[in-house]
Structure formats: C-alpha cells, structure tokens
C-alpha positions as CSV (number, residue, x, y, z in Angstrom):
1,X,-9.3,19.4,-14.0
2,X,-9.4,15.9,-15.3
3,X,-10.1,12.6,-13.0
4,X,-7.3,11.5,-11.8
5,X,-7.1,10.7,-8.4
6,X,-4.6,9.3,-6.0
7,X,-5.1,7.1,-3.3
8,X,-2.6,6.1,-0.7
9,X,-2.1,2.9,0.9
10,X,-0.1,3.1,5.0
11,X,0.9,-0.1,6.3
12,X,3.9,-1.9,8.0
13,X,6.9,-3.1,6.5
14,X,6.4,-6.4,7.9
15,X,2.7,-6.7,7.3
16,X,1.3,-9.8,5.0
17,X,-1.6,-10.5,3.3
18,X,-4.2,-12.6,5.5
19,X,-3.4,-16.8,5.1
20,X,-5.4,-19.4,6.1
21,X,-2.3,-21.8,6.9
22,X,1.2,-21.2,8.8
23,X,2.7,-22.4,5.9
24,X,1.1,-20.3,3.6
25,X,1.5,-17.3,6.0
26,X,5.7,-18.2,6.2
27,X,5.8,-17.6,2.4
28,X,3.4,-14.6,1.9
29,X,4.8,-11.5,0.6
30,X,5.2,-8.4,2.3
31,X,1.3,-6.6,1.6
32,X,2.7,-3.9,0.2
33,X,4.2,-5.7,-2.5
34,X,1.1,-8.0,-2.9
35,X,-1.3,-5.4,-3.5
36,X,1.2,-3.6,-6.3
37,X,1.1,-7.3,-8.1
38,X,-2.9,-6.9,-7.8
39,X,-3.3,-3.6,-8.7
40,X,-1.7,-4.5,-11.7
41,X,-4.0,-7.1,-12.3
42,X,-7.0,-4.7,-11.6
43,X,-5.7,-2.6,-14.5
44,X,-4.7,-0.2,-12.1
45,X,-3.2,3.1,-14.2
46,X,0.1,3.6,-12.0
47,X,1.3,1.7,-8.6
48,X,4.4,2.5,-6.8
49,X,5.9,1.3,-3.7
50,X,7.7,3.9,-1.6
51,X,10.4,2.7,0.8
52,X,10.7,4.6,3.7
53,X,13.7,5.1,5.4
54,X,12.5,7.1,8.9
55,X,8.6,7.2,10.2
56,X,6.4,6.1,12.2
57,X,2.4,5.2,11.4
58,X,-0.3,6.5,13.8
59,X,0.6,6.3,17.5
60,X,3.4,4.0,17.4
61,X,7.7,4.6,17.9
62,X,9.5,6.6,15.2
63,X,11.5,3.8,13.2
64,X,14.6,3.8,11.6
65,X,15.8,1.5,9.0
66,X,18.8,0.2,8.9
67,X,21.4,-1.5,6.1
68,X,21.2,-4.9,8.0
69,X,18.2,-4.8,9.2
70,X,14.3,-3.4,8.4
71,X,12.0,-3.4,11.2
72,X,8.6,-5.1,11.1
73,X,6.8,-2.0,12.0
74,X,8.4,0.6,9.3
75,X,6.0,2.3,7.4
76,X,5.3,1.8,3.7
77,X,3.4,3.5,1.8
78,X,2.0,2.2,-1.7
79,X,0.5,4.5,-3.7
80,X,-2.3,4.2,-6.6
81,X,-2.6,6.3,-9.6
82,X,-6.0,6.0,-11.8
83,X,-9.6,7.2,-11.9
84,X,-11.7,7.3,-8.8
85,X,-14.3,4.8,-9.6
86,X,-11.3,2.4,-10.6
87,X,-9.8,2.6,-7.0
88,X,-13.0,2.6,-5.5
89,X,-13.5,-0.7,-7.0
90,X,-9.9,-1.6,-6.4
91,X,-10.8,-1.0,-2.5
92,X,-14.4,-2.9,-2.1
93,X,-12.3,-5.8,-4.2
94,X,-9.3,-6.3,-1.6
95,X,-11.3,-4.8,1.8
96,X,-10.1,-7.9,3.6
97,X,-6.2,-7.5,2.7
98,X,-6.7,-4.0,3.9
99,X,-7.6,-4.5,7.5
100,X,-5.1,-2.2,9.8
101,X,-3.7,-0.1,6.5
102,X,-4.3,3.8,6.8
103,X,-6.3,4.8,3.4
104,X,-5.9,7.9,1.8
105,X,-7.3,9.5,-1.3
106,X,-5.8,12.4,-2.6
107,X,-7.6,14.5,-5.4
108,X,-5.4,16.0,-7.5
109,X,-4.8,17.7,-11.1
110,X,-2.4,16.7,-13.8
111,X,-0.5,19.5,-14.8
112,X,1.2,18.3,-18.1
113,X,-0.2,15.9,-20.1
C-alpha cells in the first residue's frame, strides 16, 4: 500500500471564503474554487472540483440544480489527492476558510501506477 490519501472537502455552492469588507466579500470566489487555487499553491498532488447536480449536505433540503439557476445551498464537493502529512498541513494552513465545510479523509490504495 503506498501513501496516498484522499481527503474530501463538503461545502455549499454559494459559500465564500471569510472577507473582512462588503466589498471584498461581493467579489470573493465561490470557496470551493478558492481552496483548488490554494491547494495548488500548497503543492497539493491532485485537486478537483466536483459539480453536483442533486444533494443535499447534513440535515438540510435535497437541492436540485438547475440550467438557469444554482442554488446557494447545493453541495460541492472538492477533493484532494496527495500524501497525508501534506493535507494535514494543507488543513491546519486554511482552518479558518474551513469553518461549516464537512471534512473527510479517505485512505485509499493506488492500484496502477
């Protein structure tokens, strides 16, 4: 088994990094898309953002979405790819942008190489 693990990042479609301005907060990106730039930064191994088009996060309304229109509260899901110490450091890096998000870490084996 080699050490490759995968962790798994839940949040809303509509969710933004924390701001300290209105102004700032009216131009953030969507956090999902925000992390993926900083993970690349980090060095992170592999980062994708999956779009979700039917679910619902812990305890809230199933959501659907929709050609014209993506509800603020459909899930997202953006998902991390490298060694555990990497995302562990990853996490303790950006703790404050992950306030509400449901975190996941998956061990896992690579099959092929």
């Amino acid at each position: 088994m080699n050490d490759l693990i995968v962790l798994r990042l839940y949040c809303h479609y509509g969710d933004r990094p924390p701001t300290k301005t209105f102004w700032q907060n009216l131009i953030a990106p969507p956090l999902a898309h925000y992390l993926a730039t900083r993970a690349k930064a980090f060095g992170i191994e592999q980062v994708i953002v999956h779009r979700v088009s039917v679910g619902f996060l812990k305890g809230e309304s199933l959501q659907y979405d929709l050609p014209e229109f993506s509800p603020h509260k459909l899930p997202q899901c953006l998902e991390l790819i490298d060694r555990e110490d990497k995302l562990r450091g990853f996490l303790d890096r950006y703790i404050d942008e992950l306030r509400g998000v449901r975190v996941i870490l998956l061990r896992g084996e690579e099959l092929l190489p």
